[in-house]
Structures are given as structure tokens and as C-alpha cells.
N, C-alpha and C positions, 0 to 999 in steps of 0.2 A: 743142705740139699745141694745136689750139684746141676750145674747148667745140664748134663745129659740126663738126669731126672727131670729136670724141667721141660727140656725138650720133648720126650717120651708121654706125661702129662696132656701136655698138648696136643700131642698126636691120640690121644686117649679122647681127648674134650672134643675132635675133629677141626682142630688150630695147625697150622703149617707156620713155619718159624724159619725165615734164612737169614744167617749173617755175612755180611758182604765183606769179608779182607781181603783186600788184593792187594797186600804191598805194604811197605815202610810211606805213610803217609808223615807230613809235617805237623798235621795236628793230633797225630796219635789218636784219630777215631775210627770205628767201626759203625758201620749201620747194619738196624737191625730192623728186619721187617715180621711183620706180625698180621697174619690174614685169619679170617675164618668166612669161608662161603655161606655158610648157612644164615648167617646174619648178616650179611655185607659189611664186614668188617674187616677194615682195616688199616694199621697203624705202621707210620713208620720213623725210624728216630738214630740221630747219630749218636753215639754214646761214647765217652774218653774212656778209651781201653785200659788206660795205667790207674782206674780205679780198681779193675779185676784183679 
């Protein structure tokens, strides 16, 4: 499965997903936010991009 199936999914379950790159960082992370209003949910988390 691909991250744009994933994302899609989400938008299906009524989940919003943004990932934050702006740039050559020094730790090679991205964060990755993850809401759902309907439950008050939400998660957010750096994650090493050179695992992708």
C-alpha cells in the first residue's frame, strides 16, 4: 500500500494527515500530524525520513 492510499483512507474514515517538510533538516526528520475532530483526536510525531 502506498502513503497516497493511505492518505485517501483517511480522508474516507474523516482523518486529516499533514506532513511538515520544509527543507534539508540535520536530523533527516519529518513530522507527521494526524487529527480526527470527531473524537478529539490527535497525534503528532517526528519520524526519520531515511526509513521511507
Amino acid at each position: 500500500m502506498k502513503v497516497a492510499d493511505l492518505l485517501e483512507l483517511a480522508g474516507f474514515a474523516g482523518a486529516s494527515i499533514t506532513f511538515k517538510i520544509d527543507g534539508e533538516r540535520a536530523t533527516h526528520r519529518w513530522t507527521v500530524l494526524i487529527t480526527y475532530e470527531d473524537l478529539d483526536f490527535r497525534y503528532r510525531r517526528d519520524v526519520d525520513r531515511t526509513v521511507f
